[in-house]
TITOR-701776 format. One record per atom (N, C-alpha, C): x, y, z; atom name; residue number from 1; residue in one letter. Coordinates in steps of 0.001 Angstrom, whole numbers, plus 524288, in hexadecimal, padded with zeros to 5 digits. Last residue first. Layout:
BEGIN
      px      py      pz   atom    nr   rest
       X       Y       Z     CA   NUM      A
...
***
This chain:
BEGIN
      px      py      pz   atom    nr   rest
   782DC   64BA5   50FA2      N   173      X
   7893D   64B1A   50F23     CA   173      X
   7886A   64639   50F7F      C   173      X
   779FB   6559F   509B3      N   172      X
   77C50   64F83   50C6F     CA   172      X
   78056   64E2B   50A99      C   172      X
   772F8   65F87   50B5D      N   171      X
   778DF   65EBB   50B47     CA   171      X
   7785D   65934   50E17      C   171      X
   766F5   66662   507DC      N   170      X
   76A64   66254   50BA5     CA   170      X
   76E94   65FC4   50AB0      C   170      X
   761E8   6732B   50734      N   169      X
   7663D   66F09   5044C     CA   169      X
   76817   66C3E   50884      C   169      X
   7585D   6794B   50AEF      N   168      X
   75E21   676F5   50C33     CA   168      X
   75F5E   67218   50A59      C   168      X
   7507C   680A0   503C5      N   167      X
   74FC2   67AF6   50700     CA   167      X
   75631   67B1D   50601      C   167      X
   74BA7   68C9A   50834      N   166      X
   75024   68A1B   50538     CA   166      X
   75163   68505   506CD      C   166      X
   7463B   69227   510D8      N   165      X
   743B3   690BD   50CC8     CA   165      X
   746DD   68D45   507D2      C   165      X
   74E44   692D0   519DC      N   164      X
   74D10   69979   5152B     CA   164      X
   7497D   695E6   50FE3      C   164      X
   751BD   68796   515D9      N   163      X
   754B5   68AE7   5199B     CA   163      X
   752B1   68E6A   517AF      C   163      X
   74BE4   67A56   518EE      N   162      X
   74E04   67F23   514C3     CA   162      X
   74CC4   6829D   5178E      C   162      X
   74F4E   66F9A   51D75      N   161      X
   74C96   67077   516C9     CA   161      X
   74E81   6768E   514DE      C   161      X
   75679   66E76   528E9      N   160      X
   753B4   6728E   52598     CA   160      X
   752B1   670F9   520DA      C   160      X
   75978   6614A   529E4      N   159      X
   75B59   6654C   52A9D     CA   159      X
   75687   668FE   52689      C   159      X
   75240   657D2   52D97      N   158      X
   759B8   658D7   52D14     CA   158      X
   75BEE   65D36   52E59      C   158      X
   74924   657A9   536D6      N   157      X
   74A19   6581A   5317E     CA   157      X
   751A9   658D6   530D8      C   157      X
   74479   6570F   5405A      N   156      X
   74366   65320   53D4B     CA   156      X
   74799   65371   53676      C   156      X
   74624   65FB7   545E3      N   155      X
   740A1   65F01   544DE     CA   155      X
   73DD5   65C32   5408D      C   155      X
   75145   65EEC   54ABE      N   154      X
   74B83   65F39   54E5B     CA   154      X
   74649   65DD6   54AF0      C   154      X
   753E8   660F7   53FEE      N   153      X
   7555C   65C0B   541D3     CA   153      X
   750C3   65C59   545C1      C   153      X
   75378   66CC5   53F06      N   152      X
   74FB7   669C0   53B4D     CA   152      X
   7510C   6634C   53D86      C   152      X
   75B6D   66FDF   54830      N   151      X
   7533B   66FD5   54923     CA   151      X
   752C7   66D62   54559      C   151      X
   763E8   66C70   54379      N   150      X
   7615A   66A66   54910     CA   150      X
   75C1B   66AB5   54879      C   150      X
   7641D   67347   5396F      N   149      X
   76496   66E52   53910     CA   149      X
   762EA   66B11   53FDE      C   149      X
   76431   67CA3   53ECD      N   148      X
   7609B   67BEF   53B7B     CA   148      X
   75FF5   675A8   539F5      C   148      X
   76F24   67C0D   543E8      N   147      X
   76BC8   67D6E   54747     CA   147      X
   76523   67AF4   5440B      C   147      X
   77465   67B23   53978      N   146      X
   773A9   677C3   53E72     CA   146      X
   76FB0   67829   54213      C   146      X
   7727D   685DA   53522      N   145      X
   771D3   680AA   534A5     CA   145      X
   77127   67C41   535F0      C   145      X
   775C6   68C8C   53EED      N   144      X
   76F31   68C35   53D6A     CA   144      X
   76F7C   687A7   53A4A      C   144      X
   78149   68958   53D4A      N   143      X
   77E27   68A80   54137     CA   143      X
   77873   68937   541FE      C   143      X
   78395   68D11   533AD      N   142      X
   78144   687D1   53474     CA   142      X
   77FDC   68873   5396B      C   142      X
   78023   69866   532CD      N   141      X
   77D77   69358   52EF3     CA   141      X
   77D53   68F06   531BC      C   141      X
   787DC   69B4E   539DB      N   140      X
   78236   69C54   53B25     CA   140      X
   77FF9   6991A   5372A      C   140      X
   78FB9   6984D   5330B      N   139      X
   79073   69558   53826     CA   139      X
   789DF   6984A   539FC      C   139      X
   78F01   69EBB   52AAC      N   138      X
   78E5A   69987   529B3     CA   138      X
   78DD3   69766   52F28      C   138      X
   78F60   6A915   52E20      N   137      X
   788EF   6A74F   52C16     CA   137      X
   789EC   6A19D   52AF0      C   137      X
   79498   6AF7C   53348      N   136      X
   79266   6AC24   5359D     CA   136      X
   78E86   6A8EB   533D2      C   136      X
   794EE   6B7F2   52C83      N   135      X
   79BC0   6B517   52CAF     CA   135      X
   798DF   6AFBC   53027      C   135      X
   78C29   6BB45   52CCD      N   134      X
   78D5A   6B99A   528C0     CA   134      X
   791ED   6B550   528F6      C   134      X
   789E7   6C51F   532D4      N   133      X
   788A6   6C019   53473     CA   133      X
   78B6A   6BBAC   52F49      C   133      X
   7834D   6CAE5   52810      N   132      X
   78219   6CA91   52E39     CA   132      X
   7841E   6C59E   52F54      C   132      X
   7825A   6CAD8   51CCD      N   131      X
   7871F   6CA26   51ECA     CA   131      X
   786D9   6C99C   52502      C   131      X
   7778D   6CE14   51C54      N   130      X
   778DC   6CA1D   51A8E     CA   130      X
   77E23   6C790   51C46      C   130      X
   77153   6D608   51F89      N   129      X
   7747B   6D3FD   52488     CA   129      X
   774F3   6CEEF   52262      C   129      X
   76D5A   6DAC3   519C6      N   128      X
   77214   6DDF4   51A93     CA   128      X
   773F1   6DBBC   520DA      C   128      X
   769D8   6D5BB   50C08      N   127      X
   76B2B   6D351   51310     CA   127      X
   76E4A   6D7C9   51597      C   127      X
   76E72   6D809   50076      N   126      X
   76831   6DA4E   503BE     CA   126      X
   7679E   6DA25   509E7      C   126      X
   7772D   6D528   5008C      N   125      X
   7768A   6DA61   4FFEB     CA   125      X
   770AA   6DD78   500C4      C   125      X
   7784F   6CBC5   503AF      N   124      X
   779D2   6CED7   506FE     CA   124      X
   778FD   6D2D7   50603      C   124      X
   76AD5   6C2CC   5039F      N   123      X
   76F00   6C76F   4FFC6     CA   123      X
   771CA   6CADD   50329      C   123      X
   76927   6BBD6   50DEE      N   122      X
   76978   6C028   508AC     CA   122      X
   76DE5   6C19C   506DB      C   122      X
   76691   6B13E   516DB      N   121      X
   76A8A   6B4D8   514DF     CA   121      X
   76AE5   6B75E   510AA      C   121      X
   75D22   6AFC7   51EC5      N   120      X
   75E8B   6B0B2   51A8B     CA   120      X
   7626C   6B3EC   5190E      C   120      X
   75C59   6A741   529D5      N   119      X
   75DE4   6AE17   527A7     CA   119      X
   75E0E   6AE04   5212A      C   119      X
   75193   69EE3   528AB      N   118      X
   755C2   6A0D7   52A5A     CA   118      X
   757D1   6A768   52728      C   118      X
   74A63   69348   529CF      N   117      X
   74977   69983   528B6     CA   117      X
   74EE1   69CEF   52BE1      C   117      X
   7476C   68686   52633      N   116      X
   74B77   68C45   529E9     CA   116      X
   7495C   68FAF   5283D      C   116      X
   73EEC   67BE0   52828      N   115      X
   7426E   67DE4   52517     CA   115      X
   74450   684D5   527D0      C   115      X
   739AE   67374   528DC      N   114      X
   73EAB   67126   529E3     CA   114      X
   7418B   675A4   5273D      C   114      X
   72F9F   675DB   52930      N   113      X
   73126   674CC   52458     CA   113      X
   73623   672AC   52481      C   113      X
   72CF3   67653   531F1      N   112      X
   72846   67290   52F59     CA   112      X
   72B11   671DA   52AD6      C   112      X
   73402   67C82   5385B      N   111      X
   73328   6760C   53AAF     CA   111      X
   72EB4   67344   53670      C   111      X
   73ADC   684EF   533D4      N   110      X
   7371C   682FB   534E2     CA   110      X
   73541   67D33   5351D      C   110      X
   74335   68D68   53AB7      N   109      X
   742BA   68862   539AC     CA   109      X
   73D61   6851D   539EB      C   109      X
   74BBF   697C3   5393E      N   108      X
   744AE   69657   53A65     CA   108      X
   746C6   69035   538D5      C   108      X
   75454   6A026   53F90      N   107      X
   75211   69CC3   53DF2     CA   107      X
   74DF0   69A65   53DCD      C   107      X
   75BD6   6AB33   54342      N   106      X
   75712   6A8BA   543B4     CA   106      X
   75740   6A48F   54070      C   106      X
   764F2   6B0AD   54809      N   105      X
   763D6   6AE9C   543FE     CA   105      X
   75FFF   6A91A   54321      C   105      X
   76A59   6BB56   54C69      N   104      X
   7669F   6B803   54C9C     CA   104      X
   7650F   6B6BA   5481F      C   104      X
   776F5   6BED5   552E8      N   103      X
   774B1   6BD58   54D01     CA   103      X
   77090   6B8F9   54DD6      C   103      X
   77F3E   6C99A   556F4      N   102      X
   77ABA   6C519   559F3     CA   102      X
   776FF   6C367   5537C      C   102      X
   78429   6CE47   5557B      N   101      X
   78725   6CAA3   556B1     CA   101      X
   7839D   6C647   5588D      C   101      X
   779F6   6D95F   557FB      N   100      X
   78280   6D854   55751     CA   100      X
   78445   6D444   5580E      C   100      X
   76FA2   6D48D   556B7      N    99      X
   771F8   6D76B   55922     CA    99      X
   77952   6D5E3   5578B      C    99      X
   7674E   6D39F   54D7D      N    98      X
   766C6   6D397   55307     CA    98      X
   76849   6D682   55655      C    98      X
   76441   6D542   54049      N    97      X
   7674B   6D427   543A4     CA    97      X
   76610   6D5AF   5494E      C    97      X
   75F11   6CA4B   5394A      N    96      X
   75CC9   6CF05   53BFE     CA    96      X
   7608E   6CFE2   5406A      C    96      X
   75BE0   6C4A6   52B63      N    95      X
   76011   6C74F   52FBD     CA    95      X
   75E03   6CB25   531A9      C    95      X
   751BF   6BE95   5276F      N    94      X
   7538E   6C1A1   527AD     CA    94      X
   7589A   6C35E   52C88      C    94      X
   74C6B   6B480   52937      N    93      X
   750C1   6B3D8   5242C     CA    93      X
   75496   6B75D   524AF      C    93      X
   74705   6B728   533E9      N    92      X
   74B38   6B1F9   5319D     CA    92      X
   74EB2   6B3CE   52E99      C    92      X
   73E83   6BD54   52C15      N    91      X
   7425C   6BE8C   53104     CA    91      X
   74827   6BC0B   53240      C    91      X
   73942   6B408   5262F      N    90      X
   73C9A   6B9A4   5249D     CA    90      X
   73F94   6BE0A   5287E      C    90      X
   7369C   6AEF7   52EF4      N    89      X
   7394D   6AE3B   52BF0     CA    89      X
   73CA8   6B178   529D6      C    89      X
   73014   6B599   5346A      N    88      X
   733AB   6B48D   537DA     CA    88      X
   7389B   6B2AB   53561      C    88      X
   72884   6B7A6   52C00      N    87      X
   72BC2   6BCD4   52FBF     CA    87      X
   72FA1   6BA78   53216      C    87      X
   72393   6AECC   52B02      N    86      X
   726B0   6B08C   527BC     CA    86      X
   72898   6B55E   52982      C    86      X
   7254F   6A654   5361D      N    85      X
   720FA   6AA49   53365     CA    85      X
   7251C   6AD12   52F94      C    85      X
   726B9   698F6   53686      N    84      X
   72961   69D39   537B0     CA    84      X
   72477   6A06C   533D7      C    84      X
   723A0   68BEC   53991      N    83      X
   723BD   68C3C   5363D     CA    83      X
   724FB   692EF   538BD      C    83      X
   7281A   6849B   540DB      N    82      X
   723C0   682F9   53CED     CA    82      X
   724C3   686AD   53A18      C    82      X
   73409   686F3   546F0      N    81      X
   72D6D   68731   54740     CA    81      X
   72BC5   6838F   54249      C    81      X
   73E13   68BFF   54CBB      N    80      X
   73D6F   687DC   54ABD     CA    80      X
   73651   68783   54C71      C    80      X
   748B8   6939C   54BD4      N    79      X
   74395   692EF   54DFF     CA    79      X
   740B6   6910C   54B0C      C    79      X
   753E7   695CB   550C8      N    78      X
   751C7   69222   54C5E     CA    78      X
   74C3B   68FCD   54F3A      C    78      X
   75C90   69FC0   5534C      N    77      X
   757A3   69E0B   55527     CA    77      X
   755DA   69B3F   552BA      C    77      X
   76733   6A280   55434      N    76      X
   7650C   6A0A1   5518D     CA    76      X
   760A0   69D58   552BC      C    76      X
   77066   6AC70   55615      N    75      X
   76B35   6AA7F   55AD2     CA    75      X
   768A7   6A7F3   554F6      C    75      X
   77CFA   6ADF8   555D1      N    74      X
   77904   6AB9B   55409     CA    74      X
   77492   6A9A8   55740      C    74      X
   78575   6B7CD   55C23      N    73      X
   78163   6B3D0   55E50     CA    73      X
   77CA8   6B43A   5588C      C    73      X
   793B5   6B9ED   55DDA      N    72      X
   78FB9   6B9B3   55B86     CA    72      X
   78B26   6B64C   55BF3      C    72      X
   79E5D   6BF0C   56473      N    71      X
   79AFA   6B93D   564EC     CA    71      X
   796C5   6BDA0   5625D      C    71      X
   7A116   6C7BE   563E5      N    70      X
   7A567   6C4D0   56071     CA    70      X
   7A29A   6C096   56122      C    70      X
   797D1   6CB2A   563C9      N    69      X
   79A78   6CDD4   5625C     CA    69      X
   79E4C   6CB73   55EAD      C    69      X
   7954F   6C952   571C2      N    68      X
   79298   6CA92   56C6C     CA    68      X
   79645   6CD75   56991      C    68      X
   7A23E   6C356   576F4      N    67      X
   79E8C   6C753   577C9     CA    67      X
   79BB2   6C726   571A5      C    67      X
   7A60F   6B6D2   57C34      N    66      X
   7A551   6BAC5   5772B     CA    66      X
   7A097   6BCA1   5782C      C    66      X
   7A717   6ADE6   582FB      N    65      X
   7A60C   6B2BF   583E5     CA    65      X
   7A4DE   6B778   5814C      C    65      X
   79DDF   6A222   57E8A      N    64      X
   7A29A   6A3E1   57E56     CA    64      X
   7A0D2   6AA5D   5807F      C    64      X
   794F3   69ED0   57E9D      N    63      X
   797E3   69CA3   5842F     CA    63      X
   79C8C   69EBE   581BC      C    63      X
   7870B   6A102   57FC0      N    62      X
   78BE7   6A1F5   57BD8     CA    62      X
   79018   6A1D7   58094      C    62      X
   77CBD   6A268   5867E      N    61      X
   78087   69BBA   582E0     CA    61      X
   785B1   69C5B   5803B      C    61      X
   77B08   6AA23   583C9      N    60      X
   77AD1   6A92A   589E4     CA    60      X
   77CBD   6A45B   58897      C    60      X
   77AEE   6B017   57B07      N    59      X
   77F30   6B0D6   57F3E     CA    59      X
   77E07   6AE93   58253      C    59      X
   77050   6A77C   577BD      N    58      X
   77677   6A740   57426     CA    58      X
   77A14   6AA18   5783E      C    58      X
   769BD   6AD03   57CD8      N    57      X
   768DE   6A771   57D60     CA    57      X
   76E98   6A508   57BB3      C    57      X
   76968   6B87E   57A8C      N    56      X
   76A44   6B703   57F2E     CA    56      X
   76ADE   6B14C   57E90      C    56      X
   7665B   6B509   56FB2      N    55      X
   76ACA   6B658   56F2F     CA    55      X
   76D2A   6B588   57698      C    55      X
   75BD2   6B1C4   5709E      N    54      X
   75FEB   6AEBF   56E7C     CA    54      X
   76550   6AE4E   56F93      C    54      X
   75799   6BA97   57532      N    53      X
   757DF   6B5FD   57852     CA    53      X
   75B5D   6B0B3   5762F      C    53      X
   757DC   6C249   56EF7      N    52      X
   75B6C   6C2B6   5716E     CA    52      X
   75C54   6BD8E   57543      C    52      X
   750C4   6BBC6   564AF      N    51      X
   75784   6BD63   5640E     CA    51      X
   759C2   6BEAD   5695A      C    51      X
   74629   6BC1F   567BB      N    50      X
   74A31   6B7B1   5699C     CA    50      X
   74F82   6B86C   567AD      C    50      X
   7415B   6C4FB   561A9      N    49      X
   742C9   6C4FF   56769     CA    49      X
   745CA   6BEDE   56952      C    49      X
   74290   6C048   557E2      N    48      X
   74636   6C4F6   55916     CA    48      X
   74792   6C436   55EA0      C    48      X
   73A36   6B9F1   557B4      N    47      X
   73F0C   6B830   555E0     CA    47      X
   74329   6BBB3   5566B      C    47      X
   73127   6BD2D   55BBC      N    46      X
   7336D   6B987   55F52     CA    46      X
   7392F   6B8BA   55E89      C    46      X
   72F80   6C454   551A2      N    45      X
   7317F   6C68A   558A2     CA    45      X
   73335   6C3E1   55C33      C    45      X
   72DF8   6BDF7   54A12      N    44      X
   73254   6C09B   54AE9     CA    44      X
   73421   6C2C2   54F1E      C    44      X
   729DC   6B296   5501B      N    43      X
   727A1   6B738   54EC3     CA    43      X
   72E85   6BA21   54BD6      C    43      X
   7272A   6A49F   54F15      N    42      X
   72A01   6A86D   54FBA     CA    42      X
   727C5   6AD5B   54D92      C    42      X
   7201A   69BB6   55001      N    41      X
   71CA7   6A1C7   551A4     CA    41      X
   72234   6A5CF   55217      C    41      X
   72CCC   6929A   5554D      N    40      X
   72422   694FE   5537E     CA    40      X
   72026   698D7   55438      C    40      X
   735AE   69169   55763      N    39      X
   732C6   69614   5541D     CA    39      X
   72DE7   69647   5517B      C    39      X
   73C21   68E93   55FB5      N    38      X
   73712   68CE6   55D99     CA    38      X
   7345C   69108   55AB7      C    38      X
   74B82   68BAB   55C4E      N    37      X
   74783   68F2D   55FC1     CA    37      X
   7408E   68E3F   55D82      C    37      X
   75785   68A82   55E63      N    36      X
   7527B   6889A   55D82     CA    36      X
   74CFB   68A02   5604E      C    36      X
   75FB9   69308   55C86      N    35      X
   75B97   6912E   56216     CA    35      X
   75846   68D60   55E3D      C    35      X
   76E74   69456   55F94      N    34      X
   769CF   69209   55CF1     CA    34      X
   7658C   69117   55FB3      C    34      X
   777D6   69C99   560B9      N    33      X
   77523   69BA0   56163     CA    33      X
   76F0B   699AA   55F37      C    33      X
   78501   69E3F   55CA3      N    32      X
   77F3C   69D6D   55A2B     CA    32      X
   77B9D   69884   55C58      C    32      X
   78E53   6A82F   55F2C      N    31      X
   78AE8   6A40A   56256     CA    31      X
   78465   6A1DF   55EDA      C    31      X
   79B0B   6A85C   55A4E      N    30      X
   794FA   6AAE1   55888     CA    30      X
   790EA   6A46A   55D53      C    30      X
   7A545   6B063   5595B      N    29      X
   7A373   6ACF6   55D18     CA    29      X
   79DAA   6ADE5   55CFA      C    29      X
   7ABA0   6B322   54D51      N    28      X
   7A7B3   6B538   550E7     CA    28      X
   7A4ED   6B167   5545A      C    28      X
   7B25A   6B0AE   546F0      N    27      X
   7B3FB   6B506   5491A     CA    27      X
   7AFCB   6B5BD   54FC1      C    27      X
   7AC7E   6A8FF   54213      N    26      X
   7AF13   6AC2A   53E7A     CA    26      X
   7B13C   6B19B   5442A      C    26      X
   7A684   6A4B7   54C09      N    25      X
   7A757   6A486   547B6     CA    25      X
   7A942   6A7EB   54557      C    25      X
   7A8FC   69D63   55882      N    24      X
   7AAB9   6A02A   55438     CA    24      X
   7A9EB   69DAE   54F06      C    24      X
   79C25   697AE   55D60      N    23      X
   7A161   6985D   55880     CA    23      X
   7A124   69CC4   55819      C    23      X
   79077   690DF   56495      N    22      X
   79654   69624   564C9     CA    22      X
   799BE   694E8   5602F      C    22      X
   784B6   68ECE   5650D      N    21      X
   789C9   68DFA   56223     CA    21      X
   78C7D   6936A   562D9      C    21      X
   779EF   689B5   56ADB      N    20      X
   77D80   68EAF   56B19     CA    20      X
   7826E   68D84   56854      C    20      X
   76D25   687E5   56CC1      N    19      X
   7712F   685CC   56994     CA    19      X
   7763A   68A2C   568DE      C    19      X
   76089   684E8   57076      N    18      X
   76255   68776   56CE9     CA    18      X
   76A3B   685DC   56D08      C    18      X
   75BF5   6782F   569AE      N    17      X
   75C29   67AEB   56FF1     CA    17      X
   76088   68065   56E9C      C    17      X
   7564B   67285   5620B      N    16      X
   75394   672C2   56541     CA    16      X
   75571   677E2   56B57      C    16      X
   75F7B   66DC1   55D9C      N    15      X
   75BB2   67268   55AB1     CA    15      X
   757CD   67311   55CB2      C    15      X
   76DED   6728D   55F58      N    14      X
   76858   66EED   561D6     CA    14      X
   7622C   6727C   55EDC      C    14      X
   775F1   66FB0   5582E      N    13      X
   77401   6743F   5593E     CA    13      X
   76EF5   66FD6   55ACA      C    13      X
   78473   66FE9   558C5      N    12      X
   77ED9   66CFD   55701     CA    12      X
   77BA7   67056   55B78      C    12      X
   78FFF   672A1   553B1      N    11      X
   78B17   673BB   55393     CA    11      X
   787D2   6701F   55319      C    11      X
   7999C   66D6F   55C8F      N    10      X
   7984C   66D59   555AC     CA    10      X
   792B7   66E68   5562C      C    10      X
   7A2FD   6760E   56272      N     9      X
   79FD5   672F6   56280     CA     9      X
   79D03   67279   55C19      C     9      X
   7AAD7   67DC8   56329      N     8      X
   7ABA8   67968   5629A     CA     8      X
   7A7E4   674EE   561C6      C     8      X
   7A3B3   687D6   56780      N     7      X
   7A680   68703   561C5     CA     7      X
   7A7DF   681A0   55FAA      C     7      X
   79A3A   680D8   56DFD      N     6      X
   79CC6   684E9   56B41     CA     6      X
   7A098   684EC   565E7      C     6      X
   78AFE   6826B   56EFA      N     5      X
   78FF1   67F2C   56C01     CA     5      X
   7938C   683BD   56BCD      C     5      X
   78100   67F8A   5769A      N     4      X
   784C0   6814C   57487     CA     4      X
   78861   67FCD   5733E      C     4      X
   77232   67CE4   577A4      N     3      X
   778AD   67A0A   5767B     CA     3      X
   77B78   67E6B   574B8      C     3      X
   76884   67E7A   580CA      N     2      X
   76C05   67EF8   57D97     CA     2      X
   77103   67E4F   57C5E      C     2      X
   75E4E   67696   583FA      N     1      X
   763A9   67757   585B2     CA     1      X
   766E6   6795C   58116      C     1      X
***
């Protein structure tokens, strides 16, 4: 059963069912859609061809009227295995754009190490889709943060060890 939240509501993200959040952000009514999804034997072809079924999955849940454009769609697929093929990874790290207003942004999560595989952000002067998206990059952070913090709870553990091979610093208040 999937959960949606809107603006007023306080993010919690089911890590089992996929998951729809509406906000304005900075100007732009952005829908980020979350799947938890089973990613064993991912290919790159499985991982492309499920962008339009994402994105159909995100307008058919998005409950405000805004046309593509001034509403923006995060399809964040968090595919969750043992273990990912190094193509799919290095795919991951990399920015690949889709379509106008439409932003896929994959995730790996591996269930043996408790640990992510995500976009990598570069050098803007080597990245020429470093600035892509950008004005959105803290509220898409936590977004996937949260979202990242649910599944590692499903599978026993607090939160992610380490993000891109980088063990995550734990913050106690």
């Amino acid at each position: 059963m999937p959960t949606v939240h809107s603006a007023k509501s306080q993010l919690c993200i089911d890590a089992e069912h996929p998951t729809f959040v509406e906000r304005w952000v900075v100007g732009t009514y952005l829908v980020a859609a979350i799947f938890p999804t089973n990613g064993r034997g991912l290919t790159l072809e499985h991982l492309e061809s499920q962008i339009p079924i994402f994105y159909a999955a995100a307008r058919s849940h998005k409950q405000a009227i805004w046309p593509r454009g001034i509403c923006g769609y995060y399809l964040i697929p968090i595919y969750i295995a043992e273990s990912f093929d190094a193509s799919v990874i290095e795919w991951v790290h990399s920015y690949h754009p889709y379509r106008w207003a439409i932003w896929h942004v994959p995730v790996l999560y591996t269930t043996t190490r408790n640990s992510v595989e995500k976009r990598a952000y570069r050098d803007p002067r080597s990245d020429k889709y470093h600035w892509h998206g950008s004005a959105f990059r803290p509220y898409l952070e936590h977004v996937i943060g949260t979202a990242l913090y649910a599944v590692s709870r499903r599978f026993g553990y607090d939160s992610p060890e380490r993000v891109n091979g980088v063990a995550v610093q734990k913050v106690t208040t």
